[in-house]
C-alpha angles and dihedrals in degrees: 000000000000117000130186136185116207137153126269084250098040074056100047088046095046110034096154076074086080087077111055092059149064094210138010125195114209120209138182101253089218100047096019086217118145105257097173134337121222117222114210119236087250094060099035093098100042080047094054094047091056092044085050091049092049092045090050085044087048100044086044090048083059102046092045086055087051093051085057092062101025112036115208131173108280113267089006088125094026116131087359127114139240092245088048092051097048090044087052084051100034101229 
């Protein structure tokens, strides 16, 4: 995987870079703190199914936690949303 880090300008000036890399990591020149990172079109979906996987573990992590406090029959809120569930307890 290529990777660059550039500033916001070195990217506005040379935006052919775009092309030559999977990822590029933009930074402020005077801090050098990451201020935003570009994902190339060829990665985008592989990028979007990890941010998906991470949102379903998260979501599960929470609901696990709940369980803890709150004990409920096992898959009873699986595969269902917040507005479905509200709507099953009328809050």
């Amino acid at each position: 995987m290529s990777v660059l880090k550039i500033s916001i300008n070195d990217l506005v000036n040379n935006s052919n870079i775009l092309e030559k890399y999977d990822y590029i990591e933009i930074e402020d020149k005077k801090t050098h703190k990451l201020k935003g990172v570009f994902i190339s079109g060829k990665t985008v979906d592989e990028f979007k199914k990890y941010l998906k996987k991470q949102k379903q573990k998260n979501i599960q992590e929470k609901l696990e936690s709940f369980n803890k406090i709150i004990p409920m029959p096992a898959g009873s809120l699986a595969n269902k949303s917040i507005q479905s569930i509200k709507s099953e307890m009328d809050i």
